[in-house]
Z-matrix of the N, CA and C atoms (Angstrom, degrees):
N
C 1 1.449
C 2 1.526 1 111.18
N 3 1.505 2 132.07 1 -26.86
C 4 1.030 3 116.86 2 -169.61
C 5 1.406 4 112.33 3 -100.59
N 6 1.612 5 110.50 4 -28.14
C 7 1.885 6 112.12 5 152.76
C 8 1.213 7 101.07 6 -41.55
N 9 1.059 8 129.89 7 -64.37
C 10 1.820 9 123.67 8 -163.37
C 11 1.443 10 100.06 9 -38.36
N 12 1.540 11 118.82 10 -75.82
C 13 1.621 12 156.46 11 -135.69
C 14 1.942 13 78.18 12 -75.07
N 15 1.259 14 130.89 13 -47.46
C 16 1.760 15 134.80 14 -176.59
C 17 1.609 16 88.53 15 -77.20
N 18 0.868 17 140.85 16 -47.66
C 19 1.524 18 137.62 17 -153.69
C 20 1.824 19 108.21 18 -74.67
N 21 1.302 20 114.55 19 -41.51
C 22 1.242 21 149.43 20 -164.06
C 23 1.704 22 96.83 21 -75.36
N 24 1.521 23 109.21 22 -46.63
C 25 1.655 24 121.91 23 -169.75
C 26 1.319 25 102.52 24 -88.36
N 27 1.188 26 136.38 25 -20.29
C 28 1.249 27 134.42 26 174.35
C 29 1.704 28 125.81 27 -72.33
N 30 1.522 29 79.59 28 -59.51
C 31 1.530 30 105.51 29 156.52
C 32 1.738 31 113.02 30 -39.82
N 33 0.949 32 100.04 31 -86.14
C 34 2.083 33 110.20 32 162.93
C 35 1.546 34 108.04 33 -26.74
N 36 1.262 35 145.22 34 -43.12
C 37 1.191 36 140.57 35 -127.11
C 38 2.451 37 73.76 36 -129.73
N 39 0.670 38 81.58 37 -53.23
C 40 1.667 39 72.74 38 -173.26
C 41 1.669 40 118.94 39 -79.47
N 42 1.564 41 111.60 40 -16.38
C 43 1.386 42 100.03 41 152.75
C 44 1.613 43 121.92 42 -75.44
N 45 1.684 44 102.05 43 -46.10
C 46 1.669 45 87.91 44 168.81
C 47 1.463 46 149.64 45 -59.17
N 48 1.676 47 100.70 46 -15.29
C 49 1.092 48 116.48 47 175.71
C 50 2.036 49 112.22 48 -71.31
N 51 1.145 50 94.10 49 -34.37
C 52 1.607 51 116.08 50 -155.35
C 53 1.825 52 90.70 51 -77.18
N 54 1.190 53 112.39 52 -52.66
C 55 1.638 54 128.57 53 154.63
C 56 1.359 55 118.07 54 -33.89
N 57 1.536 56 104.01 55 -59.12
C 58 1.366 57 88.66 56 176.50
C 59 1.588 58 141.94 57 -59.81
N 60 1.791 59 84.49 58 -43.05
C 61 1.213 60 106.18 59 -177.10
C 62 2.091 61 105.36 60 -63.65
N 63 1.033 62 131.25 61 -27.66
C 64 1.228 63 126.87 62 171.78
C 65 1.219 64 108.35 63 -56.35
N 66 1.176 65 127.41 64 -66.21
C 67 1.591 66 138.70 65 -178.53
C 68 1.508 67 105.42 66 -39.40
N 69 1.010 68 115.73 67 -52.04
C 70 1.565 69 129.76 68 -155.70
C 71 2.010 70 89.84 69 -84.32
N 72 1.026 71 111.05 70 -29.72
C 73 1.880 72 94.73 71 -167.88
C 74 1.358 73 93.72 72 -106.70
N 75 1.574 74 126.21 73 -16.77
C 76 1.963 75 110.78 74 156.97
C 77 1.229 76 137.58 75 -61.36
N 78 2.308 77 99.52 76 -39.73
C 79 1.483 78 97.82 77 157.18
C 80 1.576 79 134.76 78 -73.07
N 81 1.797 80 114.47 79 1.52
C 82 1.187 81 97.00 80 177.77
C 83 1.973 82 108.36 81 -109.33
N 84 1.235 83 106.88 82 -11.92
C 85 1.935 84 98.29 83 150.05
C 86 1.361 85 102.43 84 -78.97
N 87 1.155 86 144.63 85 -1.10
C 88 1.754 87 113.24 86 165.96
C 89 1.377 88 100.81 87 -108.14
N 90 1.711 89 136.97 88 13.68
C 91 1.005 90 134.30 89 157.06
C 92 1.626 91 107.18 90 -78.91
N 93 1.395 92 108.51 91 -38.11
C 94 1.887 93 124.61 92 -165.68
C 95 1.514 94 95.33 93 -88.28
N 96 1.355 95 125.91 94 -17.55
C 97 1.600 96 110.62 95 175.59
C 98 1.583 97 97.37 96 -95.16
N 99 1.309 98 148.68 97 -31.69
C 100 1.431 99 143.13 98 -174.71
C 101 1.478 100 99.36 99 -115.18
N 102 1.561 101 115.37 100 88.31
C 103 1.770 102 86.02 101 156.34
C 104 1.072 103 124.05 102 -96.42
N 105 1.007 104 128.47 103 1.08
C 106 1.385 105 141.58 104 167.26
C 107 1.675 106 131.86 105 -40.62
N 108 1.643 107 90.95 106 -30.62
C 109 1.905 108 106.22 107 179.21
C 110 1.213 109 77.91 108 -121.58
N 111 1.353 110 94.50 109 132.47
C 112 1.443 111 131.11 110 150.35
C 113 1.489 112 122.15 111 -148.44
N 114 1.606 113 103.79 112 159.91
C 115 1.827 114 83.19 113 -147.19
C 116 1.849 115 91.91 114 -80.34
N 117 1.404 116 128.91 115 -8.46
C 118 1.210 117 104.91 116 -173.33
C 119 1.798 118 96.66 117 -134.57
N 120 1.641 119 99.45 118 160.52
C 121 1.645 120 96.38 119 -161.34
C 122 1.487 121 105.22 120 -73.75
N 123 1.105 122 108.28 121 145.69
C 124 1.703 123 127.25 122 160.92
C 125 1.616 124 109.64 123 -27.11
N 126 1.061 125 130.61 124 144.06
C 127 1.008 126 120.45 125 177.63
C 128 1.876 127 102.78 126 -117.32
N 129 1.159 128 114.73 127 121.37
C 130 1.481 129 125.52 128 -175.93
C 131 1.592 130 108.35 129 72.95
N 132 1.278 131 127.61 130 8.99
C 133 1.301 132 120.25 131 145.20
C 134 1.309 133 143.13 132 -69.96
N 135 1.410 134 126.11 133 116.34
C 136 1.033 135 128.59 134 -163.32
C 137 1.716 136 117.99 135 -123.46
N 138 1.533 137 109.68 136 69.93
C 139 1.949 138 105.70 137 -168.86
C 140 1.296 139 116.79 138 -64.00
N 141 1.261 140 141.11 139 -10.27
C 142 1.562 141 137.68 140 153.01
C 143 1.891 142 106.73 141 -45.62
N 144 1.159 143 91.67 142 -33.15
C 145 2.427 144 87.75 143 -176.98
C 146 1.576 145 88.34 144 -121.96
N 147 1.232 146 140.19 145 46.92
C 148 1.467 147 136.47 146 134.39
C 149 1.787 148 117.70 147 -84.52
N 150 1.127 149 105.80 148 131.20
C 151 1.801 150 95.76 149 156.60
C 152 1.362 151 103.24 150 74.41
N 153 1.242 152 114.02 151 -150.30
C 154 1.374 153 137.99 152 -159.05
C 155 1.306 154 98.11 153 -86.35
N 156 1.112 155 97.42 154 -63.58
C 157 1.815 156 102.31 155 -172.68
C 158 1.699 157 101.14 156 -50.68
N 159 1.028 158 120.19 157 -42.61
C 160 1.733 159 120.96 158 -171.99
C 161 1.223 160 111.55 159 -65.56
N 162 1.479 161 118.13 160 -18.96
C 163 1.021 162 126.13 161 177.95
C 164 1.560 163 129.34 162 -63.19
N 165 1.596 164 82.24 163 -71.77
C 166 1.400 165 120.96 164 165.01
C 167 1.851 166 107.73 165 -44.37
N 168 1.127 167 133.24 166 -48.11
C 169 1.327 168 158.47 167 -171.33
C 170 2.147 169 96.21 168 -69.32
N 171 1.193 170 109.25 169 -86.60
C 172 0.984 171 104.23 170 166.09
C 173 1.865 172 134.54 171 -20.92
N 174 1.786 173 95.32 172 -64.12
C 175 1.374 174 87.20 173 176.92
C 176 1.717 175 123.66 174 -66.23
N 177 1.472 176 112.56 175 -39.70
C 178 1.551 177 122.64 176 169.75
C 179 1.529 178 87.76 177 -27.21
N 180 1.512 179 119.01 178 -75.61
C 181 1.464 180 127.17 179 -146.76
C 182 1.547 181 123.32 180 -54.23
N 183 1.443 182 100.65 181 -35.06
C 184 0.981 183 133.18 182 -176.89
C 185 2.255 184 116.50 183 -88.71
N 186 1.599 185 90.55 184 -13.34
C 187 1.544 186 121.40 185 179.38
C 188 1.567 187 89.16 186 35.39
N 189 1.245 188 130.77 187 87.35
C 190 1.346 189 134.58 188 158.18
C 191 1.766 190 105.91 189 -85.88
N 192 1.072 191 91.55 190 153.90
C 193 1.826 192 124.57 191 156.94
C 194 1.008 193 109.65 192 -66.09
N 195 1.828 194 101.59 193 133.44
C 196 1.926 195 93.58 194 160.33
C 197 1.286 196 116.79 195 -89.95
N 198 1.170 197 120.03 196 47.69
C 199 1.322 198 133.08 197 176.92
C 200 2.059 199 106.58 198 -114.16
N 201 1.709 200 98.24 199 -31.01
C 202 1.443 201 116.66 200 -154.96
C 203 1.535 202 78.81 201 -88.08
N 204 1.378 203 127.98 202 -61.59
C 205 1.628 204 156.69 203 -176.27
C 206 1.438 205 94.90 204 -32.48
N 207 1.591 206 126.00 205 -37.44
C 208 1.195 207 101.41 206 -148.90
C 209 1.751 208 95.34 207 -111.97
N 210 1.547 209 105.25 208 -29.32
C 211 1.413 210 103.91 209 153.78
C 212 1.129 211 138.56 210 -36.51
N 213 1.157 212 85.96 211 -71.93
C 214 2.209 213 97.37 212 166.12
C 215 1.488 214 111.65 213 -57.95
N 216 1.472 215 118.70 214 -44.86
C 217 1.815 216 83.04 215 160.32
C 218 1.109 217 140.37 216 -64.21
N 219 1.360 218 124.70 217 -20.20
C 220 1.435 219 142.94 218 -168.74
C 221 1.692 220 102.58 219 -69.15
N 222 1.886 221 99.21 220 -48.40
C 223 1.423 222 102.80 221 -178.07
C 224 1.658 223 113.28 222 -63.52
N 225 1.315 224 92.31 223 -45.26
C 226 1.327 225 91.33 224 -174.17
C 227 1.711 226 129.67 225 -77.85
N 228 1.047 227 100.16 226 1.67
C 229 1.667 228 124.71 227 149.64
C 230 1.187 229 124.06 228 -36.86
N 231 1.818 230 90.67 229 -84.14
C 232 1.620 231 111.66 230 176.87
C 233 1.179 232 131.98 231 -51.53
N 234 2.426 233 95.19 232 -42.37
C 235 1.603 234 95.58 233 179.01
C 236 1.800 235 113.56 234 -69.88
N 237 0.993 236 105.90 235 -13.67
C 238 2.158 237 101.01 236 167.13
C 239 0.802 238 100.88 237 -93.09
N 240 1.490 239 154.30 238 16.29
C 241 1.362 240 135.60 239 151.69
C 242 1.699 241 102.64 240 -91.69
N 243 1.396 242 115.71 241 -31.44
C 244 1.901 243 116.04 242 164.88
C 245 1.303 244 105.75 243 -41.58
N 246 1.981 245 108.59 244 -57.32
C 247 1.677 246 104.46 245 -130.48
C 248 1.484 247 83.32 246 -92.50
N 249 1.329 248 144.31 247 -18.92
C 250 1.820 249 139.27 248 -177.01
C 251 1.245 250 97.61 249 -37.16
N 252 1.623 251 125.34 250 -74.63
C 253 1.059 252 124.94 251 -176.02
C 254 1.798 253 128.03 252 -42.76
N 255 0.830 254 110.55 253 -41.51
C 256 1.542 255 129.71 254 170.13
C 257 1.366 256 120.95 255 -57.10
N 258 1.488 257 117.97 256 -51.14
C 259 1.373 258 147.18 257 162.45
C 260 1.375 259 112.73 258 -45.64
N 261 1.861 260 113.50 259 -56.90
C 262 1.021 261 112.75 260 -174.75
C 263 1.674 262 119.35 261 -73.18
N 264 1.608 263 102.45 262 -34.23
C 265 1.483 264 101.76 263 176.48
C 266 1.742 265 121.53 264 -49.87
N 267 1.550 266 87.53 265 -30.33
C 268 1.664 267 101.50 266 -147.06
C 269 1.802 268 90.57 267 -87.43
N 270 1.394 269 116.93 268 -8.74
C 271 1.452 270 119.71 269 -171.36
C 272 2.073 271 97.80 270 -88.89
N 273 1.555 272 91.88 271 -47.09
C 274 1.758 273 88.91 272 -167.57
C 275 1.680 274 105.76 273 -81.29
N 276 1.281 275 108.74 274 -12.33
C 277 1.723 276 112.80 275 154.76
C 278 1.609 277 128.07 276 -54.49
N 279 1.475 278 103.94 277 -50.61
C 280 1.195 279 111.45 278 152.19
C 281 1.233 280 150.26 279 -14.37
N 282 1.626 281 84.42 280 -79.33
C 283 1.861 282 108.51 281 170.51
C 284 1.314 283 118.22 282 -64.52
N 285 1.013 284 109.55 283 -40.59
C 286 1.790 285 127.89 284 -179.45
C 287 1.633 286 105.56 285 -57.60
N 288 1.457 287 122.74 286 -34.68
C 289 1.524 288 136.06 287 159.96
C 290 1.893 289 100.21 288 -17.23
N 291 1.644 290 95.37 289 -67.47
C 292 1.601 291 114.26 290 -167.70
C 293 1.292 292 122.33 291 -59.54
N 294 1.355 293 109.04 292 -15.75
C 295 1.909 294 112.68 293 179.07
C 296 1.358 295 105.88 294 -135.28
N 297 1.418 296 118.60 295 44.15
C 298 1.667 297 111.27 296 158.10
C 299 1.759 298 108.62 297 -135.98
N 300 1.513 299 103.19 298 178.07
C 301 1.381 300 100.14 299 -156.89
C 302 1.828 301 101.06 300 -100.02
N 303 1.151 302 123.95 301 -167.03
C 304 1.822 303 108.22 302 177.50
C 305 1.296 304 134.05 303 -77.36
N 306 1.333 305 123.97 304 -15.14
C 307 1.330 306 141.95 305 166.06
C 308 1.929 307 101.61 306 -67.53
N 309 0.667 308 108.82 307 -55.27
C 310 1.861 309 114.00 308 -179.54
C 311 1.668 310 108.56 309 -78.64
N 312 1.181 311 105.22 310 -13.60
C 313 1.388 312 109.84 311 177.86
C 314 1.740 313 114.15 312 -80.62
N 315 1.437 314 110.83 313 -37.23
C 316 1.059 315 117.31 314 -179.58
C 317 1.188 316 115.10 315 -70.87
N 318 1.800 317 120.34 316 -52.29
C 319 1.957 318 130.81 317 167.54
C 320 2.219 319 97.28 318 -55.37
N 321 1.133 320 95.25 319 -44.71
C 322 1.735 321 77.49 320 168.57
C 323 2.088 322 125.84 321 -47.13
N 324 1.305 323 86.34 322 -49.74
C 325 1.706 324 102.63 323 -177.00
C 326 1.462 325 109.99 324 -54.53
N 327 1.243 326 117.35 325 -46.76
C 328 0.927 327 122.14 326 -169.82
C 329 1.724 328 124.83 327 -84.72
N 330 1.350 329 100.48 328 -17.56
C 331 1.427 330 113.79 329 167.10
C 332 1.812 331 99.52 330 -69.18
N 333 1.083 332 126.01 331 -45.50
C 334 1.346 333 136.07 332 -144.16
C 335 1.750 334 92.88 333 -92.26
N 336 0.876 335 95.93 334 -36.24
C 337 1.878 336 96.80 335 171.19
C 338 1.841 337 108.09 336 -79.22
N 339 1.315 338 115.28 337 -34.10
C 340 1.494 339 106.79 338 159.49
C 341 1.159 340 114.24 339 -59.10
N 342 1.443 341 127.73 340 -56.90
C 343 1.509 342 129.54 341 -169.76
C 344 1.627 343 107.76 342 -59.35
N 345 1.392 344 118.12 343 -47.03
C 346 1.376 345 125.09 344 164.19
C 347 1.977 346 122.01 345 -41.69
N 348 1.050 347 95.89 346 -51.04
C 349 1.737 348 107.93 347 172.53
C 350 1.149 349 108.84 348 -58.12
N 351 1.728 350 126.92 349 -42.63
C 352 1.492 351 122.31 350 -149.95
C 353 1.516 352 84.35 351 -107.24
N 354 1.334 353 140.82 352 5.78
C 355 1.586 354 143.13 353 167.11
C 356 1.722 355 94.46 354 -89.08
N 357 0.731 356 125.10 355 -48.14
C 358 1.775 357 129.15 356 -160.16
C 359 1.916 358 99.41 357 -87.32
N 360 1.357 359 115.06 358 -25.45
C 361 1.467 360 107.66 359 174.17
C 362 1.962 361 100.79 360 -85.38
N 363 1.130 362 109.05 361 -11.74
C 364 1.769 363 97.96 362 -163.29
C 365 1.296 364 96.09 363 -101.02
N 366 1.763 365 112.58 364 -20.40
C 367 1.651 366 98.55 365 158.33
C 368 1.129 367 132.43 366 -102.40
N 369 1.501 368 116.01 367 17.86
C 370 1.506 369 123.27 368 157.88
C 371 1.350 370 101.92 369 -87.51
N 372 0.866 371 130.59 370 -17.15
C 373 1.650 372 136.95 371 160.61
C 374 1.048 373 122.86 372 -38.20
N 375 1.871 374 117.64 373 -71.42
C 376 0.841 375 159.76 374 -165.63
C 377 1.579 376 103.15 375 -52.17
N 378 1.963 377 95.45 376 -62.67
C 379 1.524 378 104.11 377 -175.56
C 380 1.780 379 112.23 378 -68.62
N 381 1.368 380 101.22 379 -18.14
C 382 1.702 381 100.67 380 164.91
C 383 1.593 382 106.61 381 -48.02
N 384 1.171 383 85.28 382 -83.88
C 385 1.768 384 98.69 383 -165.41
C 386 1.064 385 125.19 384 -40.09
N 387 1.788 386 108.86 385 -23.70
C 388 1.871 387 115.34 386 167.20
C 389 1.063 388 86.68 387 -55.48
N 390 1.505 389 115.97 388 -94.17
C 391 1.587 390 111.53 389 -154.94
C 392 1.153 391 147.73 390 -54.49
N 393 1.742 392 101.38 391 -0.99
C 394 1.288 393 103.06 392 170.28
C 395 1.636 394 116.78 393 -88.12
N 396 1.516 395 120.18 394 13.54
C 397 1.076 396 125.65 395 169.11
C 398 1.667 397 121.00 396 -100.16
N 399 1.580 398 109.76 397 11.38
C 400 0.972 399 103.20 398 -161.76
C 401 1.908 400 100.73 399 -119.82
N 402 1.197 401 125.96 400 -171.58
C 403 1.475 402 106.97 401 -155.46
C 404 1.772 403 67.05 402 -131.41
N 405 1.462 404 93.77 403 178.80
C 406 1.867 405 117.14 404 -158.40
C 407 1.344 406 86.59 405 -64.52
N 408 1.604 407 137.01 406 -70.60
C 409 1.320 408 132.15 407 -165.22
C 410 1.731 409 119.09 408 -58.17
N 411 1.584 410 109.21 409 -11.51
C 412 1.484 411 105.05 410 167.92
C 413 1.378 412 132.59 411 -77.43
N 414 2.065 413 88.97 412 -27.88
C 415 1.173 414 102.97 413 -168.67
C 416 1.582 415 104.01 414 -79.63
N 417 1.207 416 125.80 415 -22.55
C 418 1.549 417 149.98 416 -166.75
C 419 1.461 418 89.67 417 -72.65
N 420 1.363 419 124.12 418 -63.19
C 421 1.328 420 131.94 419 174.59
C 422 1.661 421 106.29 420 -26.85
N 423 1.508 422 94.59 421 -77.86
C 424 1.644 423 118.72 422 -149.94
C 425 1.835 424 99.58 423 -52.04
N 426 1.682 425 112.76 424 -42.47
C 427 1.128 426 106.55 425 171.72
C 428 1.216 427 141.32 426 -60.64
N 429 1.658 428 113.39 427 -33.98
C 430 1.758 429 124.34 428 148.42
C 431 1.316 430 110.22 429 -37.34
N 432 1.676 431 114.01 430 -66.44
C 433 1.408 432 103.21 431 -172.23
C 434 1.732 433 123.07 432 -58.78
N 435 1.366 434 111.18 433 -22.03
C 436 1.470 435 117.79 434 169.77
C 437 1.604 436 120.59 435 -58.92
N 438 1.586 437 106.68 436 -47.85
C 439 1.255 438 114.66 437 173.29
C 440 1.759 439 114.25 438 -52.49
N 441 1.471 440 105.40 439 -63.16
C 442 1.345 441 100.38 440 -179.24
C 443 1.167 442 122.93 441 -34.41
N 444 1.910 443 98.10 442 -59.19
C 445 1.640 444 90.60 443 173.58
C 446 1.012 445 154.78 444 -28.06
N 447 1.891 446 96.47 445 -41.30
C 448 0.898 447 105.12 446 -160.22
C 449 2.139 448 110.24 447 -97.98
N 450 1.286 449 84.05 448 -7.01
C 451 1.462 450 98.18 449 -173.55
C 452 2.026 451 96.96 450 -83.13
N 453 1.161 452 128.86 451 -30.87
C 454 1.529 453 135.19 452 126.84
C 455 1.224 454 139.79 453 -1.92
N 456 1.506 455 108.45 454 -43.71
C 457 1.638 456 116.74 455 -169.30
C 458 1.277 457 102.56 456 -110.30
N 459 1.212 458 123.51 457 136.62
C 460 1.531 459 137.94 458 149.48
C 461 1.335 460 120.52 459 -7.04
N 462 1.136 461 134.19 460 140.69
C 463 1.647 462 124.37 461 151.25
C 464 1.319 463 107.70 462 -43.69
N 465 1.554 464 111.47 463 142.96
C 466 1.698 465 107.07 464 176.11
C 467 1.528 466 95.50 465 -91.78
N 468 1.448 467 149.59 466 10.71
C 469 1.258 468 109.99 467 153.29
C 470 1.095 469 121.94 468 -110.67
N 471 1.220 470 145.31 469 -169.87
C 472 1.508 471 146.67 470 -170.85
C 473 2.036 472 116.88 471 29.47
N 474 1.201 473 109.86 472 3.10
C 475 1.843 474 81.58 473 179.71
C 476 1.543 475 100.04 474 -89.09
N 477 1.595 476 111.98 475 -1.26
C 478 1.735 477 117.43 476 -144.97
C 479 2.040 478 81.46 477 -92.02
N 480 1.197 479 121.05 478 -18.63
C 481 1.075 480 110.98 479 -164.27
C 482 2.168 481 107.08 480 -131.45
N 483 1.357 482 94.78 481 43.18
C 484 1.213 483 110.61 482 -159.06
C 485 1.688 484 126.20 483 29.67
N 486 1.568 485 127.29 484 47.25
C 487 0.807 486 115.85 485 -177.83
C 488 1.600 487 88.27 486 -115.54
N 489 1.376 488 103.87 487 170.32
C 490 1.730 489 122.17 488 178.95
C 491 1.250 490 80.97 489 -73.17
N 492 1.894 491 97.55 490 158.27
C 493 1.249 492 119.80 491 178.48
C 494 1.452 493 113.03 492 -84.42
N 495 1.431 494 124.49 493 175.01
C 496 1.802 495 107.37 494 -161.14
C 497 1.277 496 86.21 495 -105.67
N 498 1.896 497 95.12 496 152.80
C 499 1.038 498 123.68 497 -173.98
C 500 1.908 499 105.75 498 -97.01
N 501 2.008 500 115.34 499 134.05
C 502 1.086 501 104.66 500 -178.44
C 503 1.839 502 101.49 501 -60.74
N 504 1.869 503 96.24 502 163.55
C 505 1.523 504 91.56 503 177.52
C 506 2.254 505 108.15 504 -103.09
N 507 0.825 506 103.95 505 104.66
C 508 1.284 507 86.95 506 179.31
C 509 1.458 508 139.98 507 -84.72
């Protein structure tokens, strides 16, 4: 009787498992064939300024010149041929984090916060030189579109760690 009663639970316990696991690996190829639906919105996604189309979208908005168009690619050429190098240091700095001991860990950090500083000054750079190609009504533009954006995004503290966002104290 109790082989049966063990035989019976096994049985039970390995169809449901086998069940589950079907359910669970159909909804995630019909998650990987549509990502597009999802039941709740993206949070700080914005596909109008993704890709090509964002591109394309932007400059309309922004009604550039193909004179302005071809500048800003040119710049923006060169400035990723600056920041590769920078990028790359700051990537194999990184990794190197994972195989050293705490004394080298600390001269690591601190390299990586230099490389970090001199990445964040070459793209305040960068955003110079856009706008200095652009005329008063672009720049008038570009700042609307900043606002929206930015009126768009989440509070940056607490939604990143599921807490409500903070309340002013009055």
């Amino acid at each position: 009787m109790k082989k049966l009663l063990i035989m019976c639970a096994i049985a039970a316990l390995a169809t449901t498992t086998s069940v589950y696991a079907a359910t669970t690996s159909s909804t995630t190829t019909t998650e990987k064939a549509n990502p597009q639906k999802c039941e709740r919105p993206c949070k700080g996604f914005n596909p109008e300024f993704k890709g090509q189309k964002g591109k394309a979208e932007f400059e309309k908005r922004l009604n550039l010149t193909e004179a302005q168009k071809a500048k800003i690619k040119k710049n923006h050429e060169a400035d990723r041929a600056k920041m590769e190098p920078i990028m790359q240091k700051l990537h194999e700095k990184e990794k190197a984090k994972f195989e050293i001991t705490n004394p080298e860990l600390q001269k690591l950090n601190k390299e990586i916060k230099a490389l970090k500083e001199q990445r964040h000054k070459l793209m305040e750079q960068n955003k110079k030189s856009f706008e200095a190609l652009l005329t008063k009504e672009q720049k008038a533009e570009l700042e609307k579109m900043k606002a929206e954006r930015k009126s768009q995004r989440p509070e940056r503290h607490g939604h990143r760690y599921g807490m409500p966002p903070k309340q002013e104290i009055k």
